[in-house]
FIMI-753179 format. One record per residue (C-alpha): residue number from 0; chain; x, y, z. Coordinates in steps of 0.001 Angstrom, whole numbers, always signed. Example, Ala and Ser with C-alpha at 12.3 -4.5 7.8 and 13.67 -1.06 7.14 Angstrom:
residues 2
[0,'A',[+12300,-4500,+7800]]
[1,'A',[+13670,-1060,+7140]]
END
This chain:
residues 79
[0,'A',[+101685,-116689,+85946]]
[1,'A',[+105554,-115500,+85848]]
[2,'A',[+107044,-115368,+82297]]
[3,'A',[+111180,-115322,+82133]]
[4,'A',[+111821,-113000,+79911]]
[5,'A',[+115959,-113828,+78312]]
[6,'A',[+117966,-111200,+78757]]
[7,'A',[+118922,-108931,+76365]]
[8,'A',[+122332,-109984,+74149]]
[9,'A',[+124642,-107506,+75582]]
[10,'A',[+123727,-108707,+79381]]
[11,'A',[+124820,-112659,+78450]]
[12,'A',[+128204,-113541,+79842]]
[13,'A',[+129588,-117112,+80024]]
[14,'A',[+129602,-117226,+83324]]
[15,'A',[+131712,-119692,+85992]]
[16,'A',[+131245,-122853,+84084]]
[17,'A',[+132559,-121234,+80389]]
[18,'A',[+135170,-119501,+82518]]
[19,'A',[+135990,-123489,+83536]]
[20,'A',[+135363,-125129,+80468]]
[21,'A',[+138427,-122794,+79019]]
[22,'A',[+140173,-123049,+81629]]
[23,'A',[+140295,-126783,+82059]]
[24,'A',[+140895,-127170,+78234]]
[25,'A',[+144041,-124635,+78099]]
[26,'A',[+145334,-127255,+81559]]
[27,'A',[+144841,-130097,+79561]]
[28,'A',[+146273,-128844,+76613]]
[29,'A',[+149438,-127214,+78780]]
[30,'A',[+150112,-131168,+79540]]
[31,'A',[+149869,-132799,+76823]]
[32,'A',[+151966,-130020,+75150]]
[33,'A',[+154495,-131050,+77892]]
[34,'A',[+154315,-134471,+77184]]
[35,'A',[+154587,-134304,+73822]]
[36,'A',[+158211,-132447,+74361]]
[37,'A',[+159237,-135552,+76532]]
[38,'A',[+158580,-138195,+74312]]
[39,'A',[+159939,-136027,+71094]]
[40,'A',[+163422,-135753,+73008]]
[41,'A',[+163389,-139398,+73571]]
[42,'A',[+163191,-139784,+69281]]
[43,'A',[+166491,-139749,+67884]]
[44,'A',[+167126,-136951,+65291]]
[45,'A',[+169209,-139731,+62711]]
[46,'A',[+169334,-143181,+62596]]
[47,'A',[+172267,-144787,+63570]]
[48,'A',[+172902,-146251,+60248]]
[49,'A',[+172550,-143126,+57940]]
[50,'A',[+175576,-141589,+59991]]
[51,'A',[+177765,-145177,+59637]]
[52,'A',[+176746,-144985,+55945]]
[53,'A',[+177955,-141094,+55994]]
[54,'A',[+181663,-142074,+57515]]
[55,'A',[+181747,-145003,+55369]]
[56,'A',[+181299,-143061,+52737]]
[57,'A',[+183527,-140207,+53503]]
[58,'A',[+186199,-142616,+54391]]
[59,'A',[+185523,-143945,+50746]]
[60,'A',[+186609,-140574,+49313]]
[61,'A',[+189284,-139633,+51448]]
[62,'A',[+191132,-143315,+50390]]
[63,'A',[+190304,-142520,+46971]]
[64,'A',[+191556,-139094,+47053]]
[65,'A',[+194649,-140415,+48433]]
[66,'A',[+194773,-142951,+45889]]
[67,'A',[+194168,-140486,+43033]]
[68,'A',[+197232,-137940,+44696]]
[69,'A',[+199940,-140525,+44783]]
[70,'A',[+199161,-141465,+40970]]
[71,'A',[+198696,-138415,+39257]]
[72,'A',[+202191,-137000,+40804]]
[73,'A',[+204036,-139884,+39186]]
[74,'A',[+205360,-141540,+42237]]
[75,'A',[+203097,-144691,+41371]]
[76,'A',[+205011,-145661,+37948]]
[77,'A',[+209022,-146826,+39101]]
[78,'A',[+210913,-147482,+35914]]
END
């Protein structure tokens, strides 16, 4: 009768397959890393209508500025 005895802990190594196994993960993971870049370039970084609101709204101040200039000098009031 032959007994297989398991081999001491310090004489297991993964082997072919575990060298595969991490191998084929850190592949997979490589591409959908990549892929993940391509579709995150395709987002845009501000809507569209946050940066109209932004020049509307700096237009806004710059009229009222102006507005604000021309009457405090005086040149508003003719008498």
């Amino acid at each position: 009768m032959i007994v297989l005895a398991s081999p001491a802990a310090s004489q297991v190594v993964p082997g072919i397959l575990g060298f595969l196994v991490v191998a084929g993960m850190g592949l997979a993971l490589f591409f959908l890393l990549r892929s993940m870049n391509k579709q995150l370039k395709k987002v845009a970084r501000e809507p569209r209508w946050r940066e109209d609101a932004k020049q509307a709204a700096q237009d806004q101040t710059a009229q009222d500025q102006a507005e604000r200039d021309y009457t405090q000098n005086g040149t508003a009031q003719q008498g």
